[in-house]
C-alpha positions as CSV (number, residue, x, y, z in Angstrom):
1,X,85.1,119.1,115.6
2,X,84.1,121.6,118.1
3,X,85.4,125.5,117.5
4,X,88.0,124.9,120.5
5,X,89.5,121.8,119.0
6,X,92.7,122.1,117.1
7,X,92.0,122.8,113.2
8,X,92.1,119.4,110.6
9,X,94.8,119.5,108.1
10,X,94.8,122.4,105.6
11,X,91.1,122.2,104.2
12,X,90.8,120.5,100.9
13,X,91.5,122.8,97.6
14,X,90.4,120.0,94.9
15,X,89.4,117.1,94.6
16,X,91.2,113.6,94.1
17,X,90.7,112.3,90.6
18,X,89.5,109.0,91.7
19,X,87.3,107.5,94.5
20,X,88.8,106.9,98.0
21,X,88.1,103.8,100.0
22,X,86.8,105.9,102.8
23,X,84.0,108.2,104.2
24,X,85.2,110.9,106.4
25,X,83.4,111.1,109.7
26,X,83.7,114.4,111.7
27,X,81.8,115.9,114.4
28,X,81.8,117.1,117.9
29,X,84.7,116.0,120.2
30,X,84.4,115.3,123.6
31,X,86.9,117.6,126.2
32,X,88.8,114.6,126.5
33,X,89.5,114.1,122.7
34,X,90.2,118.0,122.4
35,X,92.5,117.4,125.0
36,X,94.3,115.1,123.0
37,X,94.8,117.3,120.1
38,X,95.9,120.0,121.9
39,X,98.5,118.1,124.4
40,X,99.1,114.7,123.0
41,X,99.2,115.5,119.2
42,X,102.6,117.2,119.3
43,X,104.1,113.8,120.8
44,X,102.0,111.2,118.5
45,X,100.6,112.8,115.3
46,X,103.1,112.9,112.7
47,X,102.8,116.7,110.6
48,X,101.9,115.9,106.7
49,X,102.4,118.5,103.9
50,X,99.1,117.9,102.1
51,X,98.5,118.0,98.3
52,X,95.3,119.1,97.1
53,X,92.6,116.9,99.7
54,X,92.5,117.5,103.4
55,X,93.9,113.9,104.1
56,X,96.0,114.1,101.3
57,X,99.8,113.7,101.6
58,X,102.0,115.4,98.7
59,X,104.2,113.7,97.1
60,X,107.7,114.0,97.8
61,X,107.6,114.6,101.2
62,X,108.8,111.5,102.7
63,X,109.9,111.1,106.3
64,X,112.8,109.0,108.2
65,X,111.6,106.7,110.4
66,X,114.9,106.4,112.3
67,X,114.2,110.3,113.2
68,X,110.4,110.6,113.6
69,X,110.6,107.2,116.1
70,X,114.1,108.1,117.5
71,X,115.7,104.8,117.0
72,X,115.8,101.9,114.1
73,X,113.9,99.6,114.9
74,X,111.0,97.1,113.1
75,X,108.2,99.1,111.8
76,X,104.4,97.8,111.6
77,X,102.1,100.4,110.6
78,X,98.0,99.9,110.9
79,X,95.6,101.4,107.8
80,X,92.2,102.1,109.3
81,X,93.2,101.6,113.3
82,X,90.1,103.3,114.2
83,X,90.2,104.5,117.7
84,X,93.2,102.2,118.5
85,X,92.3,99.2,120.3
86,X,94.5,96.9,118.1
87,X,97.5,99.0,117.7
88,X,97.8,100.3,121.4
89,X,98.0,96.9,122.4
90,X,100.3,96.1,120.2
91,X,102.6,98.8,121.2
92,X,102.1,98.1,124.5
93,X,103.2,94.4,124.1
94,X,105.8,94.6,121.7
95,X,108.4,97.9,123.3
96,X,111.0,97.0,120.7
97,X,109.0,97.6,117.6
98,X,107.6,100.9,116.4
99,X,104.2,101.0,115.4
100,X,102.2,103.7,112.7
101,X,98.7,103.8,113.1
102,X,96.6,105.3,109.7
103,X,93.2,107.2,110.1
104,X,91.4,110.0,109.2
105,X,89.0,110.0,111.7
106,X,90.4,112.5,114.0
107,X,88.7,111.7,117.0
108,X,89.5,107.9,116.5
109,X,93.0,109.0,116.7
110,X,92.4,111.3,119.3
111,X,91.1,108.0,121.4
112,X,94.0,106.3,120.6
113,X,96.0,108.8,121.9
114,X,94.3,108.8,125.2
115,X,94.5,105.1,125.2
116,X,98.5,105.1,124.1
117,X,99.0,107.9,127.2
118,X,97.7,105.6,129.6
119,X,99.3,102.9,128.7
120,X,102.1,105.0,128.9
121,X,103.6,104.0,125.2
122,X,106.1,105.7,123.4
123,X,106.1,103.9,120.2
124,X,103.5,105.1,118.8
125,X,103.0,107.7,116.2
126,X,99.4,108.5,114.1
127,X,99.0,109.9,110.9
128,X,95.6,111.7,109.8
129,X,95.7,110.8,105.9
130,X,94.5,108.7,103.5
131,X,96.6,105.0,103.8
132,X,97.7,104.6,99.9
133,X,99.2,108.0,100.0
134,X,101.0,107.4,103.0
135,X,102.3,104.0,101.8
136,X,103.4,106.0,98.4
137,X,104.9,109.3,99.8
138,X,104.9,109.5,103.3
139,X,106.9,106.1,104.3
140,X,110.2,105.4,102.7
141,X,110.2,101.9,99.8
142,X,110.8,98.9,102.0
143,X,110.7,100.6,105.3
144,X,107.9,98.4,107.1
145,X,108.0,95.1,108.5
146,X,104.6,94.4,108.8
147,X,101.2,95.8,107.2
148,X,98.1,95.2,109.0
149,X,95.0,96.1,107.2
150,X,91.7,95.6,109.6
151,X,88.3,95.3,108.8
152,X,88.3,97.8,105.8
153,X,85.5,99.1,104.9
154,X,83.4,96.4,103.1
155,X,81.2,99.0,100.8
156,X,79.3,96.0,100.8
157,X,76.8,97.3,98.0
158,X,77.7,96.3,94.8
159,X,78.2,99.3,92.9
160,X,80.0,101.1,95.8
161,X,82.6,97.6,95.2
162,X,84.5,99.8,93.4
163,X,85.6,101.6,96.8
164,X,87.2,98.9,98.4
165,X,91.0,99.8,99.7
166,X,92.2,96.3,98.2
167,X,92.7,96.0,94.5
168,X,95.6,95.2,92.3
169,X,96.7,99.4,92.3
170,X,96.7,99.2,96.4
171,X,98.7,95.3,96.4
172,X,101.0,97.1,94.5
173,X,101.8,100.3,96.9
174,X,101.6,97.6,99.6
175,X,104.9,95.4,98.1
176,X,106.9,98.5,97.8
177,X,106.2,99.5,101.4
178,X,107.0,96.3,103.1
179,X,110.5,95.5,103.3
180,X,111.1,92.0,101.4
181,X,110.0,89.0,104.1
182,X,107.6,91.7,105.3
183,X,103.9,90.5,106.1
184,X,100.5,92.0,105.0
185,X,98.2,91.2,107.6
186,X,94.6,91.0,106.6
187,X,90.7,90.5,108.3
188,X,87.3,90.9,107.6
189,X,84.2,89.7,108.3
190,X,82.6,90.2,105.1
191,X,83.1,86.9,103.0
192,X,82.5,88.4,99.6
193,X,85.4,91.0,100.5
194,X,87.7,88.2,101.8
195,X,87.4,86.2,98.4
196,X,88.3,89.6,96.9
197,X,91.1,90.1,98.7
198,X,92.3,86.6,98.2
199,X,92.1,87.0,94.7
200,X,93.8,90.1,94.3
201,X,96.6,89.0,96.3
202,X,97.3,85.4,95.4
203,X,97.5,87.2,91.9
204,X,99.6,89.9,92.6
205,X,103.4,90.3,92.0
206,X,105.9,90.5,94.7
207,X,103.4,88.3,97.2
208,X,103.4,84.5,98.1
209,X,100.8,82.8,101.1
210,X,102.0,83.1,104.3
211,X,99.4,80.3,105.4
212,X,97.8,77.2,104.1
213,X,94.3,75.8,103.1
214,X,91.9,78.4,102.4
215,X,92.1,81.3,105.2
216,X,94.8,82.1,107.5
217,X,94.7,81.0,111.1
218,X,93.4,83.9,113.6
219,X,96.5,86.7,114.0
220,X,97.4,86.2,117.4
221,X,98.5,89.6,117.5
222,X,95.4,91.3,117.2
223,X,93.3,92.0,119.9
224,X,89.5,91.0,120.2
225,X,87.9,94.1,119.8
226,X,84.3,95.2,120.3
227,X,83.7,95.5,116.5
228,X,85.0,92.0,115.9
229,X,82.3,90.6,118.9
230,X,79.8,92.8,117.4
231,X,80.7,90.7,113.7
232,X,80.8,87.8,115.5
233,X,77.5,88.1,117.5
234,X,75.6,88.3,114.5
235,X,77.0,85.3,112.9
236,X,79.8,86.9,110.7
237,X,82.8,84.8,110.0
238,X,85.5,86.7,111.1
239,X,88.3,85.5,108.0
240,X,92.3,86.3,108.1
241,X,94.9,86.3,105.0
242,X,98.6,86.8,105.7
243,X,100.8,87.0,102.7
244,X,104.9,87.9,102.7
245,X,106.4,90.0,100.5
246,X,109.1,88.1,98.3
247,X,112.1,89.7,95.8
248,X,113.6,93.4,96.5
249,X,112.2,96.3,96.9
């Protein structure tokens, strides 16, 4: 980020005692993107009290949807939306649903900013945090009706495995978020990651297959995006899992 940009977060003052399921990118923006921080973020970016990490949310500070959004309506929140292509349309097709897009690449969210101002949509809000602490502190128990979770990072190497967003500690967080007959969303176009995620999910608690056979059929809801082309190009099987949340919250 470029000195005339708008400052990150509140700079890290620790460290988190186990691995996150990210890298943090940062760098120089482009006028545009600074642009966006400085006139857009006030309308779109949601303020976080941090903890002890930069992208860290602290506990306890949860917000009210009905307030930040200004009505009650639905809410489908993105973990990993990148620079926005996905959730922007999205937005943009569904006006009576409110949409929370999750990154902490800031000028990935600055794009989607951009992208969301001309589009001209207004239910949109971004968070710059890390998605499990968002899903535990930020976002109120049962409060989305939809998760979508993207092409996460496949840390395809097998001793960075241990990385991956998508484990039995993150299927949990993900069940008390969603509101009971709420949907995860999943994609990939790693196999190995798929089969993980599968298997973590048929065998978590709260969670039943929203689909049949052994992959889900292709969200229609999510746009074709240049990284999924890119996947696809080079003979990666693009593979979707939908599973609904069952009981209470």
């Amino acid at each position: 980020m470029s000195e005339t940009a708008p400052p990150s977060p509140a700079p890290s003052r620790g460290f988190r005692d186990r691995p996150v399921s990210f890298v943090r990118r940062s760098g120089r923006m482009s006028e545009a993107q600074e642009r966006a921080w400085r006139e857009l973020a006030p309308a779109f970016v949601i303020d976080v009290d941090r903890d002890e990490a930069a992208t860290s949310v602290r506990p306890g500070t949860v917000i009210d949807p009905a307030s930040v959004w200004g009505r009650t309506a639905p809410l489908i929140a993105e973990i990993g939306s990148g620079q926005g292509h996905a959730i922007v349309h999205a937005a943009a097709a569904a006006s009576d649903t409110d949409f929370l897009a999750v990154e902490v690449f800031a000028a990935g969210l600055a794009r989607t900013m951009l992208d969301a101002e001309r589009a001209g949509v207004e239910n949109l809000r971004l968070v710059e945090a890390n998605a499990p602490e968002v899903l535990r502190h930020l976002l109120p128990a049962g409060s989305l009706s939809e998760l979508w979770v993207f092409f996460p990072d496949p840390w395809h190497k097998k001793k960075h495995n241990k990385r991956r967003l998508v484990t039995d500690e993150f299927a949990g967080i993900a069940a008390s978020a969603l509101r009971p007959g709420g949907v995860l969303r999943l994609a990939t176009d790693w196999e190995d990651y798929a089969r993980q995620m599968r298997d973590v999910l048929d065998g978590a608690d709260g969670f039943a297959r929203s689909f049949e056979g052994d992959w889900a059929p292709r969200f229609d809801g999510r746009v074709l995006t240049a990284f999924e082309r890119k996947g696809m190009r080079v003979g990666r099987e693009i593979r979707d899992l939908a599973y609904r949340r069952s009981g209470g919250v």
